[in-house]
N, CA, C and O atoms as a GROMACS GRO file, in nm:
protein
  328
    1UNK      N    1  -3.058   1.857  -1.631
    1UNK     CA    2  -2.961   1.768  -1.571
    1UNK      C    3  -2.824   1.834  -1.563
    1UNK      O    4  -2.744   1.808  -1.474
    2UNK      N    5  -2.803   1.917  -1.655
    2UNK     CA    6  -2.650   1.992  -1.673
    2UNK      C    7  -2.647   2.084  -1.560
    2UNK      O    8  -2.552   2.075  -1.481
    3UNK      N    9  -2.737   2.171  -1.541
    3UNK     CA   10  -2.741   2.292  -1.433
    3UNK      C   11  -2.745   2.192  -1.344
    3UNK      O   12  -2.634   2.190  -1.292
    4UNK      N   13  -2.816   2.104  -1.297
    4UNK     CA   14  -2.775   2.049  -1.146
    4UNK      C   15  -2.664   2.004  -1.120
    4UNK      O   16  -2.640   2.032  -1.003
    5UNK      N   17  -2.550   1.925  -1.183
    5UNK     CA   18  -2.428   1.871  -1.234
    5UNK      C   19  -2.383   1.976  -1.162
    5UNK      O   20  -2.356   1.972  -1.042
    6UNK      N   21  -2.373   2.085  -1.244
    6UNK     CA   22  -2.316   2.250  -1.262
    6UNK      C   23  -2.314   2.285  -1.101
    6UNK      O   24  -2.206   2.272  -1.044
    7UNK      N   25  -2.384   2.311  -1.056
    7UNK     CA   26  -2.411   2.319  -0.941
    7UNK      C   27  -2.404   2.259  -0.809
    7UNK      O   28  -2.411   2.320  -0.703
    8UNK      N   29  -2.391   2.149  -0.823
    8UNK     CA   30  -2.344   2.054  -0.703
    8UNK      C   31  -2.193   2.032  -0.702
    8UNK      O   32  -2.140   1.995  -0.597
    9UNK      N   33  -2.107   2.054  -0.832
    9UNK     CA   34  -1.943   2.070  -0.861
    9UNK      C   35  -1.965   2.210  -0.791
    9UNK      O   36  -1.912   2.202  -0.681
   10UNK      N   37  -2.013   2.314  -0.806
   10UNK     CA   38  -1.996   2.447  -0.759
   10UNK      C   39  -1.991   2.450  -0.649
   10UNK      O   40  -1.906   2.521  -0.597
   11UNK      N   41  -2.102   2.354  -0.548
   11UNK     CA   42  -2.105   2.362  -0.413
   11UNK      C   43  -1.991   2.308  -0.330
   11UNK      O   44  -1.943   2.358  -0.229
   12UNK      N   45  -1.946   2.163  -0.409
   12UNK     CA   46  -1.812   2.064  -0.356
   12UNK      C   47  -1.692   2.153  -0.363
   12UNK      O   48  -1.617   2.144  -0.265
   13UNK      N   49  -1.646   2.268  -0.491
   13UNK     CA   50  -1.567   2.323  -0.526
   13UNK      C   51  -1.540   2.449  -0.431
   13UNK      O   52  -1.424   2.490  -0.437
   14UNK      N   53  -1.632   2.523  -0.337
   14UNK     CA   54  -1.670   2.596  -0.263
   14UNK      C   55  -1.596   2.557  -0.101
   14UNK      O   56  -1.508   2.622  -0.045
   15UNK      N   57  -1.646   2.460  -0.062
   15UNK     CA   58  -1.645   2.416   0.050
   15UNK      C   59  -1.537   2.483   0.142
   15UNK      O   60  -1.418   2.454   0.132
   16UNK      N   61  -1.576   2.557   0.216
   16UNK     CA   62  -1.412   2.593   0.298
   16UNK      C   63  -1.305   2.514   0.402
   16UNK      O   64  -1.187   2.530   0.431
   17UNK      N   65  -1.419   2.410   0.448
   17UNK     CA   66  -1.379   2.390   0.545
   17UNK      C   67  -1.482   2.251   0.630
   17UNK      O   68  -1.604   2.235   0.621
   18UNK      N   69  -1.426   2.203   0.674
   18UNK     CA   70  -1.514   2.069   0.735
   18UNK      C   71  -1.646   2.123   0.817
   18UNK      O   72  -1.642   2.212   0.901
   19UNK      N   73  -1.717   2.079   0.793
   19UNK     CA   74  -1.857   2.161   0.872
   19UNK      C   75  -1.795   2.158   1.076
   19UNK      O   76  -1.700   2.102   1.131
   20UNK      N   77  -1.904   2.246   1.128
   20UNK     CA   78  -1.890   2.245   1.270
   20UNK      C   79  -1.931   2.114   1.353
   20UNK      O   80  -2.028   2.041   1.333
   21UNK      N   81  -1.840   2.103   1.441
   21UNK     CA   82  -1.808   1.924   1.481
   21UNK      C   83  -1.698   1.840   1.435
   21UNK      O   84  -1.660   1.760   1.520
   22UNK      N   85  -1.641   1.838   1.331
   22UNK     CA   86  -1.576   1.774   1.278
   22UNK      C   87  -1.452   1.776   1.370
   22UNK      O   88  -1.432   1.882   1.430
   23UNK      N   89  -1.376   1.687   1.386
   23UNK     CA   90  -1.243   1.672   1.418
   23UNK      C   91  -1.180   1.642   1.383
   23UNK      O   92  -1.200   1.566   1.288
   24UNK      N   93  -1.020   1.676   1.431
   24UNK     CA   94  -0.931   1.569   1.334
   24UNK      C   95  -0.855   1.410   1.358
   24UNK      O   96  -0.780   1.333   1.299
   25UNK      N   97  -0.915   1.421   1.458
   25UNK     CA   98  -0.880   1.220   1.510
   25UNK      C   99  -0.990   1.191   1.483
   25UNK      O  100  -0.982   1.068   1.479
   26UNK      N  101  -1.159   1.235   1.446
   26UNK     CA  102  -1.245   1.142   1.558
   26UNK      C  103  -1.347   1.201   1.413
   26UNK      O  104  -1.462   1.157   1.416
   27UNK      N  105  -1.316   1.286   1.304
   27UNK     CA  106  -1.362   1.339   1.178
   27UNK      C  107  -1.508   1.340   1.229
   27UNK      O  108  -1.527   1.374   1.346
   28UNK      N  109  -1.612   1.307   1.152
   28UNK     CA  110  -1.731   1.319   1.166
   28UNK      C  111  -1.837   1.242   1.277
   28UNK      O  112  -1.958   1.265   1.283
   29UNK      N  113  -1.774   1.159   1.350
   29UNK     CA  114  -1.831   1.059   1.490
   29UNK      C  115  -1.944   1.193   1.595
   29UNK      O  116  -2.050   1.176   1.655
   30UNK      N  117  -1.885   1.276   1.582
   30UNK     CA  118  -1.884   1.372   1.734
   30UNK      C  119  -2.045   1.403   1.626
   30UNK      O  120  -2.132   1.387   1.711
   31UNK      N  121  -2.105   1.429   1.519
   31UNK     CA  122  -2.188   1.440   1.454
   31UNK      C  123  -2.304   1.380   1.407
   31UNK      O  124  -2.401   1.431   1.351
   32UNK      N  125  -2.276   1.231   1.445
   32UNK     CA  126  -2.359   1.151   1.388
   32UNK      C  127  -2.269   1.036   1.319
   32UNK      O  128  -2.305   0.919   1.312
   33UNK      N  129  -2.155   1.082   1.272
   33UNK     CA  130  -2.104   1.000   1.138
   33UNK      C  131  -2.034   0.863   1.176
   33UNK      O  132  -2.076   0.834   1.288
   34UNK      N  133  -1.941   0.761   1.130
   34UNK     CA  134  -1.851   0.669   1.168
   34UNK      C  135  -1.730   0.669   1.053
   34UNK      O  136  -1.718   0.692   0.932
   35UNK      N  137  -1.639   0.626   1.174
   35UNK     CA  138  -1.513   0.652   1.045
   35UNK      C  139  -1.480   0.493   1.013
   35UNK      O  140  -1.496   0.398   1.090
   36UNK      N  141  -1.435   0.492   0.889
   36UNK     CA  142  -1.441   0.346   0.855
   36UNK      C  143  -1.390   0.383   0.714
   36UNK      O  144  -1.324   0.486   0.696
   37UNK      N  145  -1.420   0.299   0.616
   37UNK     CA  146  -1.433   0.283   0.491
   37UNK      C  147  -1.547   0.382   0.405
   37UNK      O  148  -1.548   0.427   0.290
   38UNK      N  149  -1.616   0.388   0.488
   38UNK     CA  150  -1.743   0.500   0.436
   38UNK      C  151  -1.712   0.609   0.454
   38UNK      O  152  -1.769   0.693   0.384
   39UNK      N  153  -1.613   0.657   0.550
   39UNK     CA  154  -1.567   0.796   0.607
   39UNK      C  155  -1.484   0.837   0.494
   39UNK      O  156  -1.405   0.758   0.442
   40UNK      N  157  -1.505   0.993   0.441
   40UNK     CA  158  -1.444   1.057   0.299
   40UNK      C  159  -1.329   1.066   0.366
   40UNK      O  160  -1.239   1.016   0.300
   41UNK      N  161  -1.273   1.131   0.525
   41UNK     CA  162  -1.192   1.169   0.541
   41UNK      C  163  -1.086   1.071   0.604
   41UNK      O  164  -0.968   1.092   0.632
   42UNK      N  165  -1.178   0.940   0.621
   42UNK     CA  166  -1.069   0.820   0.664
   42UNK      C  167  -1.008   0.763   0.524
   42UNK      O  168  -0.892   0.726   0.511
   43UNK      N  169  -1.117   0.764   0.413
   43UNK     CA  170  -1.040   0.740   0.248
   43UNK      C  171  -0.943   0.831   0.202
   43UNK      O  172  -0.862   0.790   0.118
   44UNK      N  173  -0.934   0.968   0.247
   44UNK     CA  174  -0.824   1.039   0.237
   44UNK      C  175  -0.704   0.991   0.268
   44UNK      O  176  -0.607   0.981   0.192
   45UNK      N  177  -0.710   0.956   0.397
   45UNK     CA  178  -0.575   0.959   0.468
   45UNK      C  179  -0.483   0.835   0.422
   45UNK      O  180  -0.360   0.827   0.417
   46UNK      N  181  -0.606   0.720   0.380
   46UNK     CA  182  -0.550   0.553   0.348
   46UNK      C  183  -0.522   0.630   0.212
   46UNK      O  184  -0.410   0.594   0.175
   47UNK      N  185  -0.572   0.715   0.129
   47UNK     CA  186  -0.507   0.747  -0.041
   47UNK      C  187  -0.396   0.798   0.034
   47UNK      O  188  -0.305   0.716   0.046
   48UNK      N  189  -0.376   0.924   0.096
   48UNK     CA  190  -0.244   0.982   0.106
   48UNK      C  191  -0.132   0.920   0.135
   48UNK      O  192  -0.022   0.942   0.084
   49UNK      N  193  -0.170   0.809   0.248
   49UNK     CA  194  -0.042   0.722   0.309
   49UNK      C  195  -0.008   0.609   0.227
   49UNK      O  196   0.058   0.510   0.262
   50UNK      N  197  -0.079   0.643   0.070
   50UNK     CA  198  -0.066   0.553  -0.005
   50UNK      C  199  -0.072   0.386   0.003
   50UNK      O  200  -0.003   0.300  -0.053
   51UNK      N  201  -0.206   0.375   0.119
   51UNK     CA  202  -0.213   0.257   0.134
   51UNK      C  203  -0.267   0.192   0.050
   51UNK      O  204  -0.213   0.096  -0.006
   52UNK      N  205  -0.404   0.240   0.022
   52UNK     CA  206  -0.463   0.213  -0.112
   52UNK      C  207  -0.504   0.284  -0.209
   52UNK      O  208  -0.612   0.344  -0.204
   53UNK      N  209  -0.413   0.289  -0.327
   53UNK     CA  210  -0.444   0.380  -0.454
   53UNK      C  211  -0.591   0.436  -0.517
   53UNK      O  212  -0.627   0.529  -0.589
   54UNK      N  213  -0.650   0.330  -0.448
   54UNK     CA  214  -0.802   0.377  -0.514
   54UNK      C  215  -0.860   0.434  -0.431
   54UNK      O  216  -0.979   0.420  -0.461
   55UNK      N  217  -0.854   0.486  -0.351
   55UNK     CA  218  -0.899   0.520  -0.188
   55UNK      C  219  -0.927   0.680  -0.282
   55UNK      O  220  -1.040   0.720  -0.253
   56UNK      N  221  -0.881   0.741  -0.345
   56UNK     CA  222  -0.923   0.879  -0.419
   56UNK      C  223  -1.063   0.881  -0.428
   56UNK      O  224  -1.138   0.970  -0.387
   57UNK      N  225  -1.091   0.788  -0.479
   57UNK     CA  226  -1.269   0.747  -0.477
   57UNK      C  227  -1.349   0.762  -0.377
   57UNK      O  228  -1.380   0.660  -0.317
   58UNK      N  229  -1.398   0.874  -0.336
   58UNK     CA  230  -1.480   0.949  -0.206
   58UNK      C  231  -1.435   0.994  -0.115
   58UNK      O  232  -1.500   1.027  -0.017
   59UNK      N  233  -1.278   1.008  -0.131
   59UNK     CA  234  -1.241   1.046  -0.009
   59UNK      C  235  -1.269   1.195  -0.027
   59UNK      O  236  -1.294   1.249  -0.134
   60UNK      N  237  -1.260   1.252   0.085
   60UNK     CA  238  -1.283   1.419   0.170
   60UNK      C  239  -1.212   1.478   0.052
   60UNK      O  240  -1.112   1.412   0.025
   61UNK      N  241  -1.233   1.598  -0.041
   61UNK     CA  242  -1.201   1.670  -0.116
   61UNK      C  243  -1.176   1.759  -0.036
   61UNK      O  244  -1.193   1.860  -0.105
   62UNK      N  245  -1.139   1.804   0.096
   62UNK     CA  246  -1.107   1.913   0.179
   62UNK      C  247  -0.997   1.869   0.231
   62UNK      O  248  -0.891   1.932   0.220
   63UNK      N  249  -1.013   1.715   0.318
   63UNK     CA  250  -0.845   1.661   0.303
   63UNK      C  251  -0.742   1.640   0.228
   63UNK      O  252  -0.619   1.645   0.240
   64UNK      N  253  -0.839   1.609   0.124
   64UNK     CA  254  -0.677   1.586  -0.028
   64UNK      C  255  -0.628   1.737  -0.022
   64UNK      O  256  -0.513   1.744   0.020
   65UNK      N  257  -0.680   1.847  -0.051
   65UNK     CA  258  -0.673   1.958  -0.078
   65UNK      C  259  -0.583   2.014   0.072
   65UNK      O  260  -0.491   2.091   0.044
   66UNK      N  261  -0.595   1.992   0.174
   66UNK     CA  262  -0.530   2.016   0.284
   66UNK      C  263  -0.398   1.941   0.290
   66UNK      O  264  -0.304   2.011   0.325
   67UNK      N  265  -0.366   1.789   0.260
   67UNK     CA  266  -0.289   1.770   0.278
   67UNK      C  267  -0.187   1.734   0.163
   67UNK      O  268  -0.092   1.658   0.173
   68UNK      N  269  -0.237   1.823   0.020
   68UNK     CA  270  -0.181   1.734  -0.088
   68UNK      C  271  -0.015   1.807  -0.074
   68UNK      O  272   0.063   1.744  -0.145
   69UNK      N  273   0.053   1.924   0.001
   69UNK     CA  274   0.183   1.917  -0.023
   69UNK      C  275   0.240   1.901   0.112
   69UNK      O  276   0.307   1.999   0.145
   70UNK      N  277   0.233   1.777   0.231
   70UNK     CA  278   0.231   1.730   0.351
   70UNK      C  279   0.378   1.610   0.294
   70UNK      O  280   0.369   1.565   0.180
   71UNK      N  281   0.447   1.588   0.341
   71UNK     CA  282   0.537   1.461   0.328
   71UNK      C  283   0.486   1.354   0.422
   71UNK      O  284   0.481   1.236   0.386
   72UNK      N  285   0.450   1.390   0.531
   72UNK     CA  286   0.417   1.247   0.615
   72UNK      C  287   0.284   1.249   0.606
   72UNK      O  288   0.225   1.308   0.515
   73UNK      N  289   0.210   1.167   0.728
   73UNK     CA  290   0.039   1.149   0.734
   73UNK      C  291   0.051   1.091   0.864
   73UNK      O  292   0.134   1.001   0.881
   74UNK      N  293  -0.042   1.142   0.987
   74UNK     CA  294  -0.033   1.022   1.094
   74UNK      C  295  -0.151   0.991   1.055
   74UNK      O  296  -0.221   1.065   0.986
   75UNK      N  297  -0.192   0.853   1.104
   75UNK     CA  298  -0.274   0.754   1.119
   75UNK      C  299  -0.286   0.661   1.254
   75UNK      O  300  -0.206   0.567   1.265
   76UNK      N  301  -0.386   0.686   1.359
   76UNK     CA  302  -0.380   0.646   1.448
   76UNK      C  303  -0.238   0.590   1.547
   76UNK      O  304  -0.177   0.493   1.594
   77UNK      N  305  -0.244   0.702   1.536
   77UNK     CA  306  -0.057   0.764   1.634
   77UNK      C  307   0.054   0.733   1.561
   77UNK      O  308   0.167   0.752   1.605
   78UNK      N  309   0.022   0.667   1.405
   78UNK     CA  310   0.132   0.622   1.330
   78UNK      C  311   0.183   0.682   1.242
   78UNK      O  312   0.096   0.701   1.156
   79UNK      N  313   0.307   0.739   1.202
   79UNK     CA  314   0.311   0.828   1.107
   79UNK      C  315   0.395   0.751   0.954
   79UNK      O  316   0.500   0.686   0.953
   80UNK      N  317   0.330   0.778   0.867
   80UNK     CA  318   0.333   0.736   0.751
   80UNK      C  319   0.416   0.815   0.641
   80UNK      O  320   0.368   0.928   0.641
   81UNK      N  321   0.486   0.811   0.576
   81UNK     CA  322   0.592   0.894   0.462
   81UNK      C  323   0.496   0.868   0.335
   81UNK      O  324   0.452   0.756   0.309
   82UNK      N  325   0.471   0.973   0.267
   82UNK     CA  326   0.404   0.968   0.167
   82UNK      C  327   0.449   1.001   0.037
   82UNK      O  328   0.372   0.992  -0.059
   0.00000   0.00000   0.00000
């Protein structure tokens, strides 16, 4: 159970970069995906713009990491001070 743990942090910790498809208005849609509440990288943006504090909880570990020294955030053409 530890080596798999071990290993799936290794893979998340790795990640370079949003897989191919991804965008940055439209994140994972163009792929299969929907952005919503289920979307890691739509929970990013609601943690960053500090809409909702708990929003850390699944959001995109490639967005936090991208935008953690950003002052603003847009959000559907809106831009947010963070």
């Amino acid at each position: 159970m530890f080596k798999i743990n071990s290993y799936v942090i290794f893979i998340i910790t790795t990640i370079p970069g949003h897989i191919k498809g991804w965008t940055k208005q439209h994140h994972y849609c163009s792929v299969g995906g929907q952005c919503g509440q289920s979307c890691p990288c739509c929970r990013a943006e609601v943690y960053l713009s500090k809409i909702d504090p708990d929003a850390w909880f699944g959001a995109c570990e490639i967005c936090l990491k991208n935008n953690k020294n950003k002052t603003h955030i847009k959000i559907n053409n809106k831009v947010f001070k963070i």
